[in-house]
PDB file of N, H, CA, C and O in Angstrom:
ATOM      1  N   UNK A   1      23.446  13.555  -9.900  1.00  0.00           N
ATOM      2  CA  UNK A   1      22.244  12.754  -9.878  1.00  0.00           C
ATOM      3  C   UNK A   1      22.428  11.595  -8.898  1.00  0.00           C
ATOM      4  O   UNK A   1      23.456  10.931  -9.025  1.00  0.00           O
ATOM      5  N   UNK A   2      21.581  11.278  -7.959  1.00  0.00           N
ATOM      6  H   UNK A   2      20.745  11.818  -7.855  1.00  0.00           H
ATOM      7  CA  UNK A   2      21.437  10.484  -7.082  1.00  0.00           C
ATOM      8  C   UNK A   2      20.569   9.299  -7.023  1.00  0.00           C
ATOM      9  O   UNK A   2      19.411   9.387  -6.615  1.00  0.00           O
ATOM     10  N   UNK A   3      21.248   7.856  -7.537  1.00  0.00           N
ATOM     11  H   UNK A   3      22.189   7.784  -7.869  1.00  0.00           H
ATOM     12  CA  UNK A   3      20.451   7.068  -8.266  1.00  0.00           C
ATOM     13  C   UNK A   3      20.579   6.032  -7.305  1.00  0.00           C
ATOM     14  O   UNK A   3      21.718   5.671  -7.008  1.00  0.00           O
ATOM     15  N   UNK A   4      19.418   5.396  -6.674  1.00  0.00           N
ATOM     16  H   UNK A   4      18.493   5.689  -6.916  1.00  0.00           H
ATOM     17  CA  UNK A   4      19.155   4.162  -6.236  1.00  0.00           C
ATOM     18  C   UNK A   4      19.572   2.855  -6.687  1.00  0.00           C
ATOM     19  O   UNK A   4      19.251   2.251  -7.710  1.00  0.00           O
ATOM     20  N   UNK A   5      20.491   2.460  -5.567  1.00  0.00           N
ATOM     21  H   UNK A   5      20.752   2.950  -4.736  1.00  0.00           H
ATOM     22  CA  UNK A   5      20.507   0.927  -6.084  1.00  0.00           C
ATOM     23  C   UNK A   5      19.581   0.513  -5.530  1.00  0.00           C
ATOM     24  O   UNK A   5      19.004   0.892  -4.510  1.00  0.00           O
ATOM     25  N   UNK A   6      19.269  -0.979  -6.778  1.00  0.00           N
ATOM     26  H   UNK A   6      19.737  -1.286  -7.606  1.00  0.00           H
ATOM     27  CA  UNK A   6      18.092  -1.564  -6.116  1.00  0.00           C
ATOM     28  C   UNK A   6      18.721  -2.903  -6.614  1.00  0.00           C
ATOM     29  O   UNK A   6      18.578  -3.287  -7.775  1.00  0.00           O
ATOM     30  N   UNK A   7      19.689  -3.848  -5.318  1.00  0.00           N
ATOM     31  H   UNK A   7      19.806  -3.536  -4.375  1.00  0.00           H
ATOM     32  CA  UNK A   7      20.070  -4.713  -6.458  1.00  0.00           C
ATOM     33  C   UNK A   7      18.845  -5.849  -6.433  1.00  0.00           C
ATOM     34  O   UNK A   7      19.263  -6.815  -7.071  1.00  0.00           O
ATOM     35  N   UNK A   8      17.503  -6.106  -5.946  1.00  0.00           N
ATOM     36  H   UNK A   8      17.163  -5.321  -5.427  1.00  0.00           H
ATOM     37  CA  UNK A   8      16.898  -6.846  -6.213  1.00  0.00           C
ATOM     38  C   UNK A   8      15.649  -6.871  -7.726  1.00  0.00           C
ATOM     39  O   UNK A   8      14.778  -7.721  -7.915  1.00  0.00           O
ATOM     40  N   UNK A   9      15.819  -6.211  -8.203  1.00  0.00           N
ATOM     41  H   UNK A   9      16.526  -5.520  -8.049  1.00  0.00           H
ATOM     42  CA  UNK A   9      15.092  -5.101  -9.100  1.00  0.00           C
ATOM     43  C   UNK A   9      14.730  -6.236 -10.342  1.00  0.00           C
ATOM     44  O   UNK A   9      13.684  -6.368 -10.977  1.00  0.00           O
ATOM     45  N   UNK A  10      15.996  -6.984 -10.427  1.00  0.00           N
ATOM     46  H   UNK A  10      16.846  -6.876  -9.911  1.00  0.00           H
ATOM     47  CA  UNK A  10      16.247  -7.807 -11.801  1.00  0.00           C
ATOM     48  C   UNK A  10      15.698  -8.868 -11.598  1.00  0.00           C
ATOM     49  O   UNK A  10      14.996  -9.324 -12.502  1.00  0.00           O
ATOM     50  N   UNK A  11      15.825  -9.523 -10.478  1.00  0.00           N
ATOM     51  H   UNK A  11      16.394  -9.153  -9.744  1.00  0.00           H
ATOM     52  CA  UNK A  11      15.192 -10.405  -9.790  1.00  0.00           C
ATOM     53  C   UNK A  11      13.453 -10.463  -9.938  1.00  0.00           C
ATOM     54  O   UNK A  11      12.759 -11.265 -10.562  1.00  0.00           O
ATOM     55  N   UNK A  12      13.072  -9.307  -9.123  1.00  0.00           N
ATOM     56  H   UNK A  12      13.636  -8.655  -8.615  1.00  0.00           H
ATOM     57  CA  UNK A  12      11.770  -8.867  -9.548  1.00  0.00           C
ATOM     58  C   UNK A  12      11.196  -9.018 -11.065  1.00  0.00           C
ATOM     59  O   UNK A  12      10.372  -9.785 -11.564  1.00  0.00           O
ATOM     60  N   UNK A  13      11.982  -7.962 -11.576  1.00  0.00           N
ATOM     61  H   UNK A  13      12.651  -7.339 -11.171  1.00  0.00           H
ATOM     62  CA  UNK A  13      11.517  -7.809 -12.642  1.00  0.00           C
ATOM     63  C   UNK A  13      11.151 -10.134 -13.487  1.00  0.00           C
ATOM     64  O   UNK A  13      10.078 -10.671 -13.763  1.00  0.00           O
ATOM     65  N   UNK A  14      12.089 -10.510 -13.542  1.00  0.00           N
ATOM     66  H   UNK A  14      12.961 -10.074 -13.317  1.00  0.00           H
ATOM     67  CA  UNK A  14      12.174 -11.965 -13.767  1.00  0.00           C
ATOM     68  C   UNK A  14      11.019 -12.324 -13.336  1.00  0.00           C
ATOM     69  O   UNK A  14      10.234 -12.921 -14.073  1.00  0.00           O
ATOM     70  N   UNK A  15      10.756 -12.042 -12.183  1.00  0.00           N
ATOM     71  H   UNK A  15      11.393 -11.557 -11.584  1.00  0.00           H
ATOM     72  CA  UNK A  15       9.581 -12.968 -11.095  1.00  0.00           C
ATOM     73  C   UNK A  15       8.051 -12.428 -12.236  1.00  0.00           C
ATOM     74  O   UNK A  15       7.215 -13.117 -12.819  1.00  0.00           O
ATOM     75  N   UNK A  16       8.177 -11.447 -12.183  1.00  0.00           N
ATOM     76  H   UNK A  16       8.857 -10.887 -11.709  1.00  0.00           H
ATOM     77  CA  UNK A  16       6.994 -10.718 -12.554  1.00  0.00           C
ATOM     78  C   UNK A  16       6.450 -11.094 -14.126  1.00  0.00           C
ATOM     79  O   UNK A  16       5.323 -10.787 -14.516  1.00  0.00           O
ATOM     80  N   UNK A  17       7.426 -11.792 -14.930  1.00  0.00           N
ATOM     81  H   UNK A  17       8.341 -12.041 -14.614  1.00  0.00           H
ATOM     82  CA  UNK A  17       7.531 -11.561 -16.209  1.00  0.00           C
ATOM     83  C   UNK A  17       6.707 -13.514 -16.083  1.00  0.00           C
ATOM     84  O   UNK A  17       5.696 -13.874 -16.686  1.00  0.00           O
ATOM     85  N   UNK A  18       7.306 -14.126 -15.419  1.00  0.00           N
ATOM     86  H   UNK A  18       8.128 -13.833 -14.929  1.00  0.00           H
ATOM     87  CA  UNK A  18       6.836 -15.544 -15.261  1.00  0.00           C
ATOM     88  C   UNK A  18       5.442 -15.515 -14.735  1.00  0.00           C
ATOM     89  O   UNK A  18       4.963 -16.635 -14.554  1.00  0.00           O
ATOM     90  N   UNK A  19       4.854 -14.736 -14.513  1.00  0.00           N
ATOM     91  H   UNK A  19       5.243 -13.827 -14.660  1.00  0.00           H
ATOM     92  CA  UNK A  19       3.130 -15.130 -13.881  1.00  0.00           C
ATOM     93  C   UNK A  19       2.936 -14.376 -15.106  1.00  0.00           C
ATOM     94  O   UNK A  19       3.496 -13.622 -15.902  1.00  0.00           O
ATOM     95  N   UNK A  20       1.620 -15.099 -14.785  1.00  0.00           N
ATOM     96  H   UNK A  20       1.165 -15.712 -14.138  1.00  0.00           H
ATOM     97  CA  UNK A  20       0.190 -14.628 -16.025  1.00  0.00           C
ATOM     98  C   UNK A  20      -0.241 -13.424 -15.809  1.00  0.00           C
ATOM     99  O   UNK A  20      -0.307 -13.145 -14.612  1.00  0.00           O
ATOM    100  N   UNK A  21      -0.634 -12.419 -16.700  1.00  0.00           N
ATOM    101  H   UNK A  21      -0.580 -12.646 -17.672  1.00  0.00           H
ATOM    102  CA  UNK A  21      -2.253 -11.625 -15.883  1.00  0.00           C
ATOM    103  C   UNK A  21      -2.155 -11.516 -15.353  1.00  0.00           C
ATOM    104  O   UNK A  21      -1.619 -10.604 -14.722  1.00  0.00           O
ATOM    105  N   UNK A  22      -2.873 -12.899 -15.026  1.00  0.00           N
ATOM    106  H   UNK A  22      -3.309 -13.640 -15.538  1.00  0.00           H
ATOM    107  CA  UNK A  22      -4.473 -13.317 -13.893  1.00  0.00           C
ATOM    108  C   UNK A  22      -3.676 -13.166 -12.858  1.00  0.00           C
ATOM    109  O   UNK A  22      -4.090 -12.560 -11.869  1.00  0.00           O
ATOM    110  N   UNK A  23      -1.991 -13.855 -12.918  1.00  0.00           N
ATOM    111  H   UNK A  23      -1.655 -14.347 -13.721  1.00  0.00           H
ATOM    112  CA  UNK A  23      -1.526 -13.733 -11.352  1.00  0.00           C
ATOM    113  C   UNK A  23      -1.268 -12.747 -11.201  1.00  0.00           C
ATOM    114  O   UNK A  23      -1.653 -12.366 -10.096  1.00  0.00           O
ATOM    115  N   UNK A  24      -0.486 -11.599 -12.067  1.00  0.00           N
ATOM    116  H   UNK A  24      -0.173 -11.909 -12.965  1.00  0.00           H
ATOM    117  CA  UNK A  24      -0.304 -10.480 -11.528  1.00  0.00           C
ATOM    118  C   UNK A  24      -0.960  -9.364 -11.135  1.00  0.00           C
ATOM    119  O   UNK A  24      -0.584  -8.456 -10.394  1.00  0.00           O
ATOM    120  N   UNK A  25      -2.539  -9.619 -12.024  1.00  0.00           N
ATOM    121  H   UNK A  25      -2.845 -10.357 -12.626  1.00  0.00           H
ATOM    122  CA  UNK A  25      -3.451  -8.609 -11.180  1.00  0.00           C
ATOM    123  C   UNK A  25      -3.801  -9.322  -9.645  1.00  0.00           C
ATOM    124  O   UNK A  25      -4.158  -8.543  -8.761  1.00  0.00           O
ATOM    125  N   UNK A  26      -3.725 -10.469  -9.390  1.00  0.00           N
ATOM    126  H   UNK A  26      -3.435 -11.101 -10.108  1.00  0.00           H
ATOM    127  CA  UNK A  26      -3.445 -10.966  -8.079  1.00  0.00           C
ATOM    128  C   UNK A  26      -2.845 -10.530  -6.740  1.00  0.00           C
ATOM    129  O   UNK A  26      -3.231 -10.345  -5.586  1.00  0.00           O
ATOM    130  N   UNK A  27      -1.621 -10.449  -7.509  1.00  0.00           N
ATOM    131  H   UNK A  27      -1.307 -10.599  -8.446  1.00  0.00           H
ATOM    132  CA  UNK A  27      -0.679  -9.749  -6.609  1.00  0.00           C
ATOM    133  C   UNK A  27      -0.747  -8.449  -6.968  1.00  0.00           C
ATOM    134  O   UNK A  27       0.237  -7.869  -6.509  1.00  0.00           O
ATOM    135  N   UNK A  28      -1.480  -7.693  -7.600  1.00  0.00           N
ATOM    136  H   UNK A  28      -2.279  -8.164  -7.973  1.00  0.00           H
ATOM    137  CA  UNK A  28      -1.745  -6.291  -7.183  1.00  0.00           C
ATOM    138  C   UNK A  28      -2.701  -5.777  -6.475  1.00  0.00           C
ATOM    139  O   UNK A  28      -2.902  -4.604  -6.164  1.00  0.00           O
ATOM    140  N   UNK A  29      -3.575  -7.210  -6.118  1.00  0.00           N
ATOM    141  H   UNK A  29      -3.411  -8.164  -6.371  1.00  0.00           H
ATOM    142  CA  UNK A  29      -4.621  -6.726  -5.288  1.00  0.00           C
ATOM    143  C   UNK A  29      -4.365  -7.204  -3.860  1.00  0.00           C
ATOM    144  O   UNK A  29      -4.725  -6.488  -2.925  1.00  0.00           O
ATOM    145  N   UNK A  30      -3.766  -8.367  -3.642  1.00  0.00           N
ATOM    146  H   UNK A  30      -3.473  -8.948  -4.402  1.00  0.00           H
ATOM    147  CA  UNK A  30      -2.936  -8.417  -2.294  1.00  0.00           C
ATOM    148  C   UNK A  30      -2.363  -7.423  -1.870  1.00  0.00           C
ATOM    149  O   UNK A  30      -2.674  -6.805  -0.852  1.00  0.00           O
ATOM    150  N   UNK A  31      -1.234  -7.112  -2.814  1.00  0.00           N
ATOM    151  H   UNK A  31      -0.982  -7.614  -3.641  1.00  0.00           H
ATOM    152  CA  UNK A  31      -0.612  -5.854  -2.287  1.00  0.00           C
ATOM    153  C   UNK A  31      -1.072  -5.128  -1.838  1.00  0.00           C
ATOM    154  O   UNK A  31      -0.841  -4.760  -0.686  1.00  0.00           O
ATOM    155  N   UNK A  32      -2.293  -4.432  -2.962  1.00  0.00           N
ATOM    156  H   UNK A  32      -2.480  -4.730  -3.898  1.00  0.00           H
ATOM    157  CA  UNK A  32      -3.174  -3.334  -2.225  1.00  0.00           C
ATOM    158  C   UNK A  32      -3.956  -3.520  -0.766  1.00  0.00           C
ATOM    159  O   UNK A  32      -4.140  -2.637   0.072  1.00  0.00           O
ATOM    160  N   UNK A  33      -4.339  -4.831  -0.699  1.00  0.00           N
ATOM    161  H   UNK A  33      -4.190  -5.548  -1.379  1.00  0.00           H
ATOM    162  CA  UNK A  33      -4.553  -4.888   0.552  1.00  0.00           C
ATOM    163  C   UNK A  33      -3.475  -5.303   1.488  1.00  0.00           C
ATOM    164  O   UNK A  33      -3.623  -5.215   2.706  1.00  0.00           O
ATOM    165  N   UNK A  34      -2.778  -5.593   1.129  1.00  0.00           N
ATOM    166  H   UNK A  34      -2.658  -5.664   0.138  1.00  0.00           H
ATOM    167  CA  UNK A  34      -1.813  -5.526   2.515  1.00  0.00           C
ATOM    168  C   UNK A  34      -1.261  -3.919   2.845  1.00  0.00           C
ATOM    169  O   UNK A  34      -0.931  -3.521   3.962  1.00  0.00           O
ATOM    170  N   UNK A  35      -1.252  -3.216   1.744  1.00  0.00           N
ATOM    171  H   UNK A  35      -1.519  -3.540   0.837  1.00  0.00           H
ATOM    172  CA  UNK A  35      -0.895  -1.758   1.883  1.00  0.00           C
ATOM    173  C   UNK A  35      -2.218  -1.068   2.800  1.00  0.00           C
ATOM    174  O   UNK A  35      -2.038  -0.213   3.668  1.00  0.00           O
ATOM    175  N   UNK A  36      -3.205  -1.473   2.520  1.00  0.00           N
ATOM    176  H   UNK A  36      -3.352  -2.167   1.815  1.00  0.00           H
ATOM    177  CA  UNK A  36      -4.384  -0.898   3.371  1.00  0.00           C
ATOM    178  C   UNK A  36      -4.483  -1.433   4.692  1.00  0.00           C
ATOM    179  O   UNK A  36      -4.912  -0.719   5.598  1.00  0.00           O
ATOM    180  N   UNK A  37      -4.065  -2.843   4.936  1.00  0.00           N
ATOM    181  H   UNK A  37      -3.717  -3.423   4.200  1.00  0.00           H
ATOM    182  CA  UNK A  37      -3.906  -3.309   6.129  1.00  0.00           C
ATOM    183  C   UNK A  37      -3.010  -2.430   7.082  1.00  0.00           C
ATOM    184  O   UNK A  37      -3.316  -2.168   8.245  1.00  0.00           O
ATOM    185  N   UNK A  38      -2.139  -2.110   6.597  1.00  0.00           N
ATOM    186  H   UNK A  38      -1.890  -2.323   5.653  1.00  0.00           H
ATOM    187  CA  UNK A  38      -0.828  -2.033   7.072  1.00  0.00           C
ATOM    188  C   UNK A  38      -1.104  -0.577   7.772  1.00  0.00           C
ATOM    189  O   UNK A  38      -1.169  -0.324   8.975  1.00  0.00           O
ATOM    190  N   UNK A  39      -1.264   0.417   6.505  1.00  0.00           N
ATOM    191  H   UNK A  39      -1.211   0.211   5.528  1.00  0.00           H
ATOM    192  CA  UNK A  39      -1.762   1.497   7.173  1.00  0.00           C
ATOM    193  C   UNK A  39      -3.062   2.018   7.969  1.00  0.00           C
ATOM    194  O   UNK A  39      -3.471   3.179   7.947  1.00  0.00           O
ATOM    195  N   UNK A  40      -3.624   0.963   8.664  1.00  0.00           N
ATOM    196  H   UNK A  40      -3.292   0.020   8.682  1.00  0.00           H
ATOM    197  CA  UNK A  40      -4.818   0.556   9.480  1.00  0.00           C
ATOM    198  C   UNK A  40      -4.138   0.519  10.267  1.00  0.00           C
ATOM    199  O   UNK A  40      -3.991   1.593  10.849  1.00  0.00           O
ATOM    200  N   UNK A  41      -3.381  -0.578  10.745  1.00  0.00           N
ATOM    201  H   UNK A  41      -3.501  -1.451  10.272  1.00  0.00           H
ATOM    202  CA  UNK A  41      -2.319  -0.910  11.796  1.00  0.00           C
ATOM    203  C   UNK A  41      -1.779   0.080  12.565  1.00  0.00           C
ATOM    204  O   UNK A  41      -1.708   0.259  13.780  1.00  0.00           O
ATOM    205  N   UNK A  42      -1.305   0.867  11.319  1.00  0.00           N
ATOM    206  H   UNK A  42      -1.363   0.721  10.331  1.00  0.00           H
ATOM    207  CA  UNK A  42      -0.182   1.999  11.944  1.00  0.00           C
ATOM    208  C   UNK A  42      -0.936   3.009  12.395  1.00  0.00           C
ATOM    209  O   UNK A  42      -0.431   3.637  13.326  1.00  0.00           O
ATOM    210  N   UNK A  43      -2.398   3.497  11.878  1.00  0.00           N
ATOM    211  H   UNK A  43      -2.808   2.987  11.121  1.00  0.00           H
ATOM    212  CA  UNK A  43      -3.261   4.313  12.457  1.00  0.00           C
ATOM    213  C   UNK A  43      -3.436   3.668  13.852  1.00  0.00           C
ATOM    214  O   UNK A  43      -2.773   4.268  14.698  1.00  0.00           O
ATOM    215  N   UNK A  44      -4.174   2.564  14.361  1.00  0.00           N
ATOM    216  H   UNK A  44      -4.712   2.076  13.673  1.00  0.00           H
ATOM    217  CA  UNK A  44      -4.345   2.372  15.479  1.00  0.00           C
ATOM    218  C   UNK A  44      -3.597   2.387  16.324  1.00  0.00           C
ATOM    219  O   UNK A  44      -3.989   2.784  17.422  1.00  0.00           O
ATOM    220  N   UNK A  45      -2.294   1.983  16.164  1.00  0.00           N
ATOM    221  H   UNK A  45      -1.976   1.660  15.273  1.00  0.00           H
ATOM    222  CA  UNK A  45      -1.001   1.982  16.998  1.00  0.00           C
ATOM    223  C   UNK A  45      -0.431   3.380  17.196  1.00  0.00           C
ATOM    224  O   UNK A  45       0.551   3.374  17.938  1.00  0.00           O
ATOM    225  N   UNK A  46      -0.869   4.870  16.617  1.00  0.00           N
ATOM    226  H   UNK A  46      -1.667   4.875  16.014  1.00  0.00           H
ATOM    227  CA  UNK A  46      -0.651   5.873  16.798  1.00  0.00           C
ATOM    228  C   UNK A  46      -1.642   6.519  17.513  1.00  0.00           C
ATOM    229  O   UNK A  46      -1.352   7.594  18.039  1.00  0.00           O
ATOM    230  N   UNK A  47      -3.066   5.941  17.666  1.00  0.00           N
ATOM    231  H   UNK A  47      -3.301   5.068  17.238  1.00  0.00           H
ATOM    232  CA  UNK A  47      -3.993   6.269  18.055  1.00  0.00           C
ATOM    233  C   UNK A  47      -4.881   5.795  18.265  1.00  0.00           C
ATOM    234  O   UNK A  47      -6.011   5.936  17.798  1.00  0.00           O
ATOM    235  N   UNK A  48      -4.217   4.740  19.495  1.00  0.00           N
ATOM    236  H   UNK A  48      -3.299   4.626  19.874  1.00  0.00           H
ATOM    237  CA  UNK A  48      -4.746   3.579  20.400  1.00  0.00           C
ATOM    238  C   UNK A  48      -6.272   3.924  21.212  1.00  0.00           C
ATOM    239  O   UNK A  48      -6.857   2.952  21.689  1.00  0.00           O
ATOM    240  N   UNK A  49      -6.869   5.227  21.355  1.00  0.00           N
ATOM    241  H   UNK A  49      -6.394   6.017  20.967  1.00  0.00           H
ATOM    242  CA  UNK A  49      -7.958   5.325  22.015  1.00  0.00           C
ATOM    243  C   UNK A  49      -8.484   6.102  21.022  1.00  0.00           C
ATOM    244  O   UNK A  49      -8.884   7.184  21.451  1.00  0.00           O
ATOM    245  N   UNK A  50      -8.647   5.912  19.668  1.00  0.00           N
ATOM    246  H   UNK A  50      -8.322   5.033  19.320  1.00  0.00           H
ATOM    247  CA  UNK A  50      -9.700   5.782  18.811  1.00  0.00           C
ATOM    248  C   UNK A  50     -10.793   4.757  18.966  1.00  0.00           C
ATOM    249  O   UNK A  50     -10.602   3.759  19.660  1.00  0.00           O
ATOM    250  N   UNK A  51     -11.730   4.934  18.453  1.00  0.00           N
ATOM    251  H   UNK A  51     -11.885   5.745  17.889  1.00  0.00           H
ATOM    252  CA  UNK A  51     -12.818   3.272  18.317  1.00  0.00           C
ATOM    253  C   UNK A  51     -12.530   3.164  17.022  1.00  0.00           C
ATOM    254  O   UNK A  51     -11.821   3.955  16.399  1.00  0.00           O
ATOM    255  N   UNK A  52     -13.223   1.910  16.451  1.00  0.00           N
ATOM    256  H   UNK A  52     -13.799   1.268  16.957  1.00  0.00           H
ATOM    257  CA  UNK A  52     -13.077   1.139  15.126  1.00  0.00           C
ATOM    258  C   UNK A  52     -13.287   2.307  13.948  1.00  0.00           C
ATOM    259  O   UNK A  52     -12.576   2.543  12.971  1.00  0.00           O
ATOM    260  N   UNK A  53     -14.759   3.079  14.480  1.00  0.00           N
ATOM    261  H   UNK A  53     -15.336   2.887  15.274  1.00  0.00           H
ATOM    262  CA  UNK A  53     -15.375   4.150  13.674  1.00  0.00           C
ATOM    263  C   UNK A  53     -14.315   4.929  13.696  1.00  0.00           C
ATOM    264  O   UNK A  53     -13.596   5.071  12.707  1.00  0.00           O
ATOM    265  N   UNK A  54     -14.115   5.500  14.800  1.00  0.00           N
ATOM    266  H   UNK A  54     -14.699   5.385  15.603  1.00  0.00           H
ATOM    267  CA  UNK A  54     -12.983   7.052  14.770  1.00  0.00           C
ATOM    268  C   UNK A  54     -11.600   6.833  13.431  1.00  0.00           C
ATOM    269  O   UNK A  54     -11.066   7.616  12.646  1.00  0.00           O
ATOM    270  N   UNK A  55     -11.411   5.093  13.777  1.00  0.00           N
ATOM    271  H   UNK A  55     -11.845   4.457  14.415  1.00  0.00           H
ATOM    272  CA  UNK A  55     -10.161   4.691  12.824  1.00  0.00           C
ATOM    273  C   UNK A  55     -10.531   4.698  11.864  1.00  0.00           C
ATOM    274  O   UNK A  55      -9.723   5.307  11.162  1.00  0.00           O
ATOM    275  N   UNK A  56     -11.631   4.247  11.112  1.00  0.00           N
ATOM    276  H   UNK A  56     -12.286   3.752  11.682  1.00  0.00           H
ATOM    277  CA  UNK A  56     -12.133   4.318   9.707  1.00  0.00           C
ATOM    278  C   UNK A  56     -12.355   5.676   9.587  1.00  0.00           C
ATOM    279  O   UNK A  56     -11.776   5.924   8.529  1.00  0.00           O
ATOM    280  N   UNK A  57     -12.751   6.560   9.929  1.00  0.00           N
ATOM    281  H   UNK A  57     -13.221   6.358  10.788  1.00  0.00           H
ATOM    282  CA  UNK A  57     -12.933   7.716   9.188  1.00  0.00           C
ATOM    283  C   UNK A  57     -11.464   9.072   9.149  1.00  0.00           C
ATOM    284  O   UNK A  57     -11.176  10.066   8.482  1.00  0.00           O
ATOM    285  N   UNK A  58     -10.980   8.408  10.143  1.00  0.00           N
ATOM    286  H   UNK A  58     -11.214   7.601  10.685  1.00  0.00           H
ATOM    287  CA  UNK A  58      -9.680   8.829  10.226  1.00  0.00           C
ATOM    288  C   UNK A  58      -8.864   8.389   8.671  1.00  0.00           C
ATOM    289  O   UNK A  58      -8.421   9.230   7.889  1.00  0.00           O
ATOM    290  N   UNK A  59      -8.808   7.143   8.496  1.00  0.00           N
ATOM    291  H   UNK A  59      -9.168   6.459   9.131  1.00  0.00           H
ATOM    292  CA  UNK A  59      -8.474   6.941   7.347  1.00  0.00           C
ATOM    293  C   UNK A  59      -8.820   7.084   6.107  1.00  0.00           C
ATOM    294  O   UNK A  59      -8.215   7.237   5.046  1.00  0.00           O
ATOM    295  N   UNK A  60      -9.777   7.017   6.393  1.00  0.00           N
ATOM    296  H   UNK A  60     -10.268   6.893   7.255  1.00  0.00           H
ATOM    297  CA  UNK A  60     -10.865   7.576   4.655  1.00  0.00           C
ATOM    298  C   UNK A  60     -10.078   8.948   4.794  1.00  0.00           C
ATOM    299  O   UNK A  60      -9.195   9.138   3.958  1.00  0.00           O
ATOM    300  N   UNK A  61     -10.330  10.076   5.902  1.00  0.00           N
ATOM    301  H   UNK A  61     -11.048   9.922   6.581  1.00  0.00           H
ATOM    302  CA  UNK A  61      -9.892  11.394   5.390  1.00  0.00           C
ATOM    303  C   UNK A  61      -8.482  11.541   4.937  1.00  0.00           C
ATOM    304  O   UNK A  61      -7.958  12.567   4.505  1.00  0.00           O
ATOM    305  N   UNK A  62      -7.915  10.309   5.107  1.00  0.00           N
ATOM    306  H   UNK A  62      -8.340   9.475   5.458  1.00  0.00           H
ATOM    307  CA  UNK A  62      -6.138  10.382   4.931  1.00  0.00           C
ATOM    308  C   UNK A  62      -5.857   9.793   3.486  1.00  0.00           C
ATOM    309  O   UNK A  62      -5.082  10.314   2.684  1.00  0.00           O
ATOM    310  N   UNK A  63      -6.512   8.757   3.282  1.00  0.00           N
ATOM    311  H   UNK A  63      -7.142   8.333   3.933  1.00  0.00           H
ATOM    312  CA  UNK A  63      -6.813   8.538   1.765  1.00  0.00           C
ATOM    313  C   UNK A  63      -7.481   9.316   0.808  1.00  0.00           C
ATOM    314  O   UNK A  63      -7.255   9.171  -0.393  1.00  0.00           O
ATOM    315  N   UNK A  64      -8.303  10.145   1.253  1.00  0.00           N
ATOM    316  H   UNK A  64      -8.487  10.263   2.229  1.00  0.00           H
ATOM    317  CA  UNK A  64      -8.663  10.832   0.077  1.00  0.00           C
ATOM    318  C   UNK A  64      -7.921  12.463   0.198  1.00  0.00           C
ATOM    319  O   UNK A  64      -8.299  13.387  -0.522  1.00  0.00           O
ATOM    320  N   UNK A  65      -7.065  12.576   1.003  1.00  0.00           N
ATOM    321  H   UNK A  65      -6.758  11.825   1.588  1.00  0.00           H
ATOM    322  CA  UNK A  65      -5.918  13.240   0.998  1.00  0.00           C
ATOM    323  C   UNK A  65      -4.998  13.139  -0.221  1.00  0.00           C
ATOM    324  O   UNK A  65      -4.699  13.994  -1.055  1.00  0.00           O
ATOM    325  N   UNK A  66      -4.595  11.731  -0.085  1.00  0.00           N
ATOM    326  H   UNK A  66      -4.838  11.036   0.592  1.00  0.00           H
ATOM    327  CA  UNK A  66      -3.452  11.363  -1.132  1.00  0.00           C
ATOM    328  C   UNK A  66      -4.104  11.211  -2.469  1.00  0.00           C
ATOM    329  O   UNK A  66      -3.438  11.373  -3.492  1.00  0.00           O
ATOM    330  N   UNK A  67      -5.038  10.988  -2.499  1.00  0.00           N
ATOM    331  H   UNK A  67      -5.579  10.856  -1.668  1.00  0.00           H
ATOM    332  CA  UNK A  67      -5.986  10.844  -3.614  1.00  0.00           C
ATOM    333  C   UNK A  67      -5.946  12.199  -4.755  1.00  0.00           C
ATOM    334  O   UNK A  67      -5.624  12.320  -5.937  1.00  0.00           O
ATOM    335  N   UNK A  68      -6.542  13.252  -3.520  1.00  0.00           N
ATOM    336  H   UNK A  68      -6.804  13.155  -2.560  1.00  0.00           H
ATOM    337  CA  UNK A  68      -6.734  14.446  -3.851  1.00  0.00           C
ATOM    338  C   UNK A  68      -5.928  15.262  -4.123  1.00  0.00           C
ATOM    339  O   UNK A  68      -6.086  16.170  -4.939  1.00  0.00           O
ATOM    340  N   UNK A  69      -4.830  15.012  -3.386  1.00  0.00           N
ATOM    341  H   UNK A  69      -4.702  14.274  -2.723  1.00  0.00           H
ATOM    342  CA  UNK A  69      -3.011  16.205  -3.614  1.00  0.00           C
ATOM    343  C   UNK A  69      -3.077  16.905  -4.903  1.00  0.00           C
ATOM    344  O   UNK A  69      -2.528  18.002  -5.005  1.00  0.00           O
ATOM    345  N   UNK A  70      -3.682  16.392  -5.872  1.00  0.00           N
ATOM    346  H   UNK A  70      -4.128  15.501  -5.789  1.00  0.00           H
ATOM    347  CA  UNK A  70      -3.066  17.112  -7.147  1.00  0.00           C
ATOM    348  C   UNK A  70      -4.472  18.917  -7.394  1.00  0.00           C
ATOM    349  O   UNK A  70      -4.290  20.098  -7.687  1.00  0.00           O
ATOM    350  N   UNK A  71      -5.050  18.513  -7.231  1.00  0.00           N
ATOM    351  H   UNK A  71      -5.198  17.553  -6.993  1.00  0.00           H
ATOM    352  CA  UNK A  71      -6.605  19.066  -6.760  1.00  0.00           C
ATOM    353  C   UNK A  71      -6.078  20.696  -5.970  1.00  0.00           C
ATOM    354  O   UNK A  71      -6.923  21.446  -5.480  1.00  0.00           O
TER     355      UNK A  71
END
């Protein structure tokens, strides 16, 4: 069995346990958008002579890819 260290994990876990909720649905919605940012980014930078449109629908079909996998 091939088990990940993660030595920041405990750390985390600590951090996470000290906010409220309210903050941590916070930071799950940052996250989510920085995760959506991010993979915006990396679409355009792979496929620099898209337009804005071509990139958005490019991504919608890639998200509802991962969405869909089980389907």
């Amino acid at each position: 069995m091939n088990i990940k260290k993660r030595p920041n994990h405990k750390v985390y876990i600590q951090a996470l346990r000290r906010m409220s909720p309210e903050q941590r649905l916070l930071k799950a919605f940052e996250l989510s958008q920085f995760s959506r940012d991010l993979f915006l980014h990396g679409l355009r930078k792979r496929f620099p002579d898209l337009s804005e449109a071509e990139i958005k629908k490019l991504y919608l079909e890639r998200l509802n890819k991962c969405h869909n996998r089980n389907y």
